[in-house]
C-alpha positions, 0 to 999 in steps of 0.5 A, spaced: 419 488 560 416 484 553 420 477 557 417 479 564 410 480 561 410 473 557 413 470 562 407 471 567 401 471 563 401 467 558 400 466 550 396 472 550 401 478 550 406 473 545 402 476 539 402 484 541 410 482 545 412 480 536 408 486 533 412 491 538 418 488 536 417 487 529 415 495 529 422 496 533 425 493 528 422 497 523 423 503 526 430 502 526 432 500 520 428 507 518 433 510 522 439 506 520 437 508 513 436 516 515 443 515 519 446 513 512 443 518 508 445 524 513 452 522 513 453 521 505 449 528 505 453 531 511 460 528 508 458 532 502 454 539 505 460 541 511 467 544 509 472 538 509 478 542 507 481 536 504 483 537 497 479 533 490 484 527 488 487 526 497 487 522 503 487 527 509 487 524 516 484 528 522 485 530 528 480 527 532 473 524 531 469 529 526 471 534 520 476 538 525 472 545 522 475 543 516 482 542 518 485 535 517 492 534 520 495 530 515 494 530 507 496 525 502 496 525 495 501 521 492 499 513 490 503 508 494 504 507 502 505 513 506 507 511 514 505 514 519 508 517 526 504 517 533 497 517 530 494 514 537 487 514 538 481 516 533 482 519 527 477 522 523 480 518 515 477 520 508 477 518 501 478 524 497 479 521 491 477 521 484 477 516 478 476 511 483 481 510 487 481 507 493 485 507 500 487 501 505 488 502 512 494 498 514 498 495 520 505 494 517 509 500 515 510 500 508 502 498 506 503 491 508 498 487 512 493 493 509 485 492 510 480 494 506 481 498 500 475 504 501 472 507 495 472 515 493 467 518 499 469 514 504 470 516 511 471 513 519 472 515 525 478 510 527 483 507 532 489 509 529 493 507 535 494 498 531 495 502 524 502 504 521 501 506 514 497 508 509 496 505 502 493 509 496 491 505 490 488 507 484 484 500 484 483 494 489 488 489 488 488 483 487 492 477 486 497 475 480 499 469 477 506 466 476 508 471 470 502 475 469 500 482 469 501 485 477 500 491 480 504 496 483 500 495 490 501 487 490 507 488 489 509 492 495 505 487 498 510 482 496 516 486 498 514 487 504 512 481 506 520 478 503 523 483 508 518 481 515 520 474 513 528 476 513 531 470 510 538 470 509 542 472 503 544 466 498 544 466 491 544 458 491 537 459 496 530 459 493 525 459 497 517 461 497 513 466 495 508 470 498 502 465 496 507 459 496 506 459 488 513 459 486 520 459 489 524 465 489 533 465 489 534 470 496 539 475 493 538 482 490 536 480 482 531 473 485 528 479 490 526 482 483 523 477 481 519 475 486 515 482 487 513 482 481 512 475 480 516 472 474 516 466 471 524 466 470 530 466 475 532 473 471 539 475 474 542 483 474 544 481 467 539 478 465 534 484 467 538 488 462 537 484 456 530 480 457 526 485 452 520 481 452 519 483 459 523 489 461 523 496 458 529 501 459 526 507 462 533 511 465 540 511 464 542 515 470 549 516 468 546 521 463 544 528 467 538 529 463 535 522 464 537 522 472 534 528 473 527 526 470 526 521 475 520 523 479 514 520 482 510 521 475 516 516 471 518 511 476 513 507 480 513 501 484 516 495 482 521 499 477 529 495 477 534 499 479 539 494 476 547 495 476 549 490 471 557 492 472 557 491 480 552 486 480 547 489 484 539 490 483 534 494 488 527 494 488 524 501 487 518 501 493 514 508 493 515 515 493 514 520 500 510 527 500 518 531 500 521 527 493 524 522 497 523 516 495 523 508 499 526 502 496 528 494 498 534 492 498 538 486 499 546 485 498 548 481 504 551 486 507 558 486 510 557 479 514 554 477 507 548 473 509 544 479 512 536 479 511 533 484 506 533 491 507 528 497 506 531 504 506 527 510 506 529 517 505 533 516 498 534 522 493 537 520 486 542 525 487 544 521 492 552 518 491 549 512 492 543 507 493 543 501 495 551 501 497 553 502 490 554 508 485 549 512 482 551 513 476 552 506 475 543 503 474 539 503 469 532 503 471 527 498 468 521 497 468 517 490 468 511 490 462 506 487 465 506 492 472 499 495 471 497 502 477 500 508 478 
């Protein structure tokens, strides 16, 4: 209506035409400003249902009446099943903790990492997974401090990639910041992003960087394996069959997530990603249980 009036009369209207505008536009960044208020108060004022220190996904738009469908509370990538349509996502976190949307399974290619008290209305339908961190992750540097998130990242791209197992092939990283040998130890290395080629028996003995956590042909320390003593990037290493895995993530149900790669029977298949483990298993990663030792990198920051 201001275009066609302009456009008609002449210059006399242009002056008014701008101040309505700039007054339109004022009024609006009032109501944005009020808009963002409310929903920082209503967030606080309604009954969410959603524990302190968890993640919950709800149903559709909107607090459900306090009902959230899904609940996570352990740091680390959680998937998701069938979530299509709009979901109501918040971040009941404390301490700082953060939570990413992420369209990989296993909290890869996540998007950003969201600050206690956040919440949306989104589209699940693109996303696979869920990640929980306790601060926003950044890059690390060759041989450098790198957190538990980082390094699912690293994992998971490793495993999208698929590369043929070799333990006479390197190829790059994440990043393009250093070649990595593709077995079950150069595996290792990379997620955490060392600046040495450490085979099965190197991990046992490089104490510069590693420290040993469980023995898990000892009872009493296989059973203290949890999700508050083993993290992301811990090394499950067998160093009398030759084999290492890469500890992933912890599920709600004490199960546990782990990336593999040993060839398989053909002896050239590509990384694997294997969910649902226990330690009470038989066997991980094709190999007895009984015969790792868990080790952990020195410099892994994050829960």
């Amino acid at each position: 209506m201001i275009r066609h009036l302009c456009a008609s009369t002449g210059t006399r209207f242009a002056q008014p035409a701008r101040k309505s505008v700039a007054l339109l536009a004022a009024v609006i960044a009032i109501a944005a400003t009020m808009l963002t208020a409310f929903s920082t108060q209503a967030a606080n004022a309604v009954t969410t249902g959603c524990p302190s220190g968890y993640v919950c996904i709800y149903p559709a738009a909107g607090w459900n009446n306090g009902v959230p469908q899904l609940k996570f509370v352990a740091y680390g990538p959680a998937d998701l099943s069938n979530m299509i349509g709009t979901h109501r996502v918040y971040n009941n976190q404390t301490g700082g903790a953060t939570v990413a949307l992420c369209t990989n399974y296993g909290g890869a290619a996540c998007g950003t990492y969201h600050a206690p008290a956040w919440y949306a209305d989104v589209d699940l339908t693109p996303i696979n997974s869920v990640d929980l961190a306790t601060a926003l992750p950044g890059p690390s540097t060759v041989g450098g401090s790198i957190s538990t998130t980082e390094i699912r990242t690293r994992l998971r791209d490793w495993y999208l990639r698929a590369p043929s197992y070799s333990q006479s092939t390197y190829i790059w990283d994440l990043g393009d910041t250093r070649h990595y040998r593709t077995d079950c130890s150069g595996t290792a290395d990379m997620a955490l992003h060392l600046n040495v080629d450490d085979n099965t028996s190197a991990i046992a003995s490089d104490t510069s960087r590693f420290t040993k956590r469980y023995t898990l042909s000892i009872s009493s320390q296989r059973s203290a394996v949890n999700s508050t003593t083993v993290k992301a990037g811990d090394v499950f290493d067998d160093v009398s069959d030759g084999h290492a895995f890469v500890f992933a993530s912890w599920n709600s149900d004490g199960t546990f997530n782990y990336y593999n790669f040993g060839g398989g029977s053909s002896g050239f298949a590509p990384p694997e990603y294997h969910t649902g483990a226990h330690i009470t298993d038989s066997s991980l990663g094709y190999e007895t249980t009984t015969h790792y030792v868990i080790y952990r990198y020195n410099k892994v920051t994050g829960s």
